[in-house]
C-alpha positions in Angstrom: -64.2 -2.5 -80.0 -66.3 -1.4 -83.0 -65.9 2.1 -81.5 -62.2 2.2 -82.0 -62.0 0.3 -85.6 -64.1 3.7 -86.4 -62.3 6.0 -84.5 -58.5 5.1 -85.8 -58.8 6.2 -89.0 -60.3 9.6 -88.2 -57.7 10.0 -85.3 -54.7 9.5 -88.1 -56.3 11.6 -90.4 -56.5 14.3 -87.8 -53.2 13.8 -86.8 -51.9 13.6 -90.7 -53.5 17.2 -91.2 -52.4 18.7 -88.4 -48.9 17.6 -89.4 -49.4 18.3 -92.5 -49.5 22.2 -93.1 -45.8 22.7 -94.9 -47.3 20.3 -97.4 -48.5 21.2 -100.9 -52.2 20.4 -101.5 -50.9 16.8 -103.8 -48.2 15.8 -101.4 -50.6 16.5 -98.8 -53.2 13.8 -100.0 -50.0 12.1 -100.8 -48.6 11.5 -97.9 -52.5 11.3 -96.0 -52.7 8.2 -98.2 -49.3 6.6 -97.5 -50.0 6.7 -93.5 -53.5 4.9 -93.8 -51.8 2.5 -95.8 -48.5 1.5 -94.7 -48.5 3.1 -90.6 -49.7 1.5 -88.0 -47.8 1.3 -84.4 -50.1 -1.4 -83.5 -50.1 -3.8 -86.5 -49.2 -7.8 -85.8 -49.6 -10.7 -88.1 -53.0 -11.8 -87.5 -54.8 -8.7 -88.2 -54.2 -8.1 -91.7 -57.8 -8.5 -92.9 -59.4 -5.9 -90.3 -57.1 -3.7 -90.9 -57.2 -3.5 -94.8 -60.9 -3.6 -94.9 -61.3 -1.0 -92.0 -58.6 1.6 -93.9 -60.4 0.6 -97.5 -57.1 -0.5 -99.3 -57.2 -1.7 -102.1 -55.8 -1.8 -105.8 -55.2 1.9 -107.2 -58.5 3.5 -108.6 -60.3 -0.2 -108.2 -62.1 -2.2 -105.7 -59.9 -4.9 -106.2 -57.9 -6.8 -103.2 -54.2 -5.4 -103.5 -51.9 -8.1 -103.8 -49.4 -6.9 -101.2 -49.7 -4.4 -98.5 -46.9 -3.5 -96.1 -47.5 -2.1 -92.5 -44.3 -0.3 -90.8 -44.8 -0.8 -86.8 -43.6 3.2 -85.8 -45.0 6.6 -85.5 -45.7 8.4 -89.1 -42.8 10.9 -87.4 -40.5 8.3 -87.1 -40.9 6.9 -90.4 -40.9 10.7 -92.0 -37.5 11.0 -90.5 -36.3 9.0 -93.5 -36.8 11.5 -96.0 -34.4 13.4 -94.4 -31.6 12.5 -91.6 -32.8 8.8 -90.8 -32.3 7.9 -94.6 -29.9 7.6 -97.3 -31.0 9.0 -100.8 -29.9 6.3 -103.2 -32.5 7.1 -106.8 -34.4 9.8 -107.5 -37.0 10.6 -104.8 -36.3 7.5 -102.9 -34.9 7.1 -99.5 -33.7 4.1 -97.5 -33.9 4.0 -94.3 -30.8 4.3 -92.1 -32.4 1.8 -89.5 -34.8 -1.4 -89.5 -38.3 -1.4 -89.0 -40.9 -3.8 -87.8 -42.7 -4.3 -90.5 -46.0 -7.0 -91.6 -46.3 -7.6 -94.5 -50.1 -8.7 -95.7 -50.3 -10.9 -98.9 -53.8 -11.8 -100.4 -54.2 -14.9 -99.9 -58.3 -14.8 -101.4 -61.4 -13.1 -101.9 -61.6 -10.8 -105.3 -62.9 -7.4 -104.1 -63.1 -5.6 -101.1 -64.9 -5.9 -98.3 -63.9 -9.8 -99.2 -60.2 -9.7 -99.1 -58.4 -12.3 -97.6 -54.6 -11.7 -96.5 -52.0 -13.5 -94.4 -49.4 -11.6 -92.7 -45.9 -12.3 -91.8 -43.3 -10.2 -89.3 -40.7 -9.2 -89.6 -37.6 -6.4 -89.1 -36.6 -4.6 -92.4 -34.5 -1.7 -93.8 -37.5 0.3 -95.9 -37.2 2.4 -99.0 -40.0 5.2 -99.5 -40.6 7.8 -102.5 -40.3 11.3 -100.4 -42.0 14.5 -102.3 -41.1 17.9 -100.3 -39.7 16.0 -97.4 -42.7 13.9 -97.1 -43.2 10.1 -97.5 -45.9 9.8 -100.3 -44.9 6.0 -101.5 -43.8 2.2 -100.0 -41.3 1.2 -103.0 -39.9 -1.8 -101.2 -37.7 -3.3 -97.9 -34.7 -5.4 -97.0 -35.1 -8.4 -94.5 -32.3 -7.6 -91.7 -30.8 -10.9 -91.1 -29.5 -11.2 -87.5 -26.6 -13.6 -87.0 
């Protein structure tokens, strides 16, 4: 088990920089940054914490917990689809996605600095707007609960 906690990140950043050779060097760490902290195939609602502290997120250039961290349940290729034919440009360089995703969402719940952040997550199915930079998604701006009727 400890094994694999290691192991995933190195595997996604091996995957991410394989991917990632069309990239400019800034979108490049970019979008390397956006995958460790917003995809994950795997993610459910009761593994918020491991996953946070394991993939080091926290508040930009702090150690601080982030407030809010969303997971989008699909492949880094699906989700890169949306900067270009699986997404509708509606402001600047952000797209929304044509489809919902899976998403969990993490919200601090307590604990002031990482490696002691505490989160609770919640699931649930969303249309998801990203900032895309050279085709690339480099930014979770924000999602759309999909009400089903």
């Amino acid at each position: 088990m400890k094994a694999q906690q290691f192991l995933l990140p190195l595997v996604l950043l091996l995957s991410v920089t394989l991917s990632a050779h069309s990239q400019s060097a800034e979108v490049s760490q970019r979008y390397q940054k956006f995958v460790t902290q917003h995809i994950n195939g795997n993610m459910n609602e009761y593994i918020c914490d491991r996953e946070i502290r394991t993939r080091k997120i926290t508040q930009t250039n702090s150690n601080d917990c982030k407030e809010r961290n969303t997971f989008i349940q699909a492949s880094a290729q699906l989700v890169k689809r949306i900067c270009g034919d699986a997404g509708t440009h509606y402001s600047g360089n952000l797209f929304k996605s044509n489809q919902p995703f899976p998403i969990v969402t993490c919200t601090h719940r307590g604990g002031a600095r990482h490696p002691r952040c505490e989160y609770r997550g919640h699931k649930s199915t969303r249309y998801i707007a990203i900032a895309c930079e050279e085709g690339w998604p480099v930014h979770y701006e924000d999602d759309d609960l999909v009400i089903v009727q």
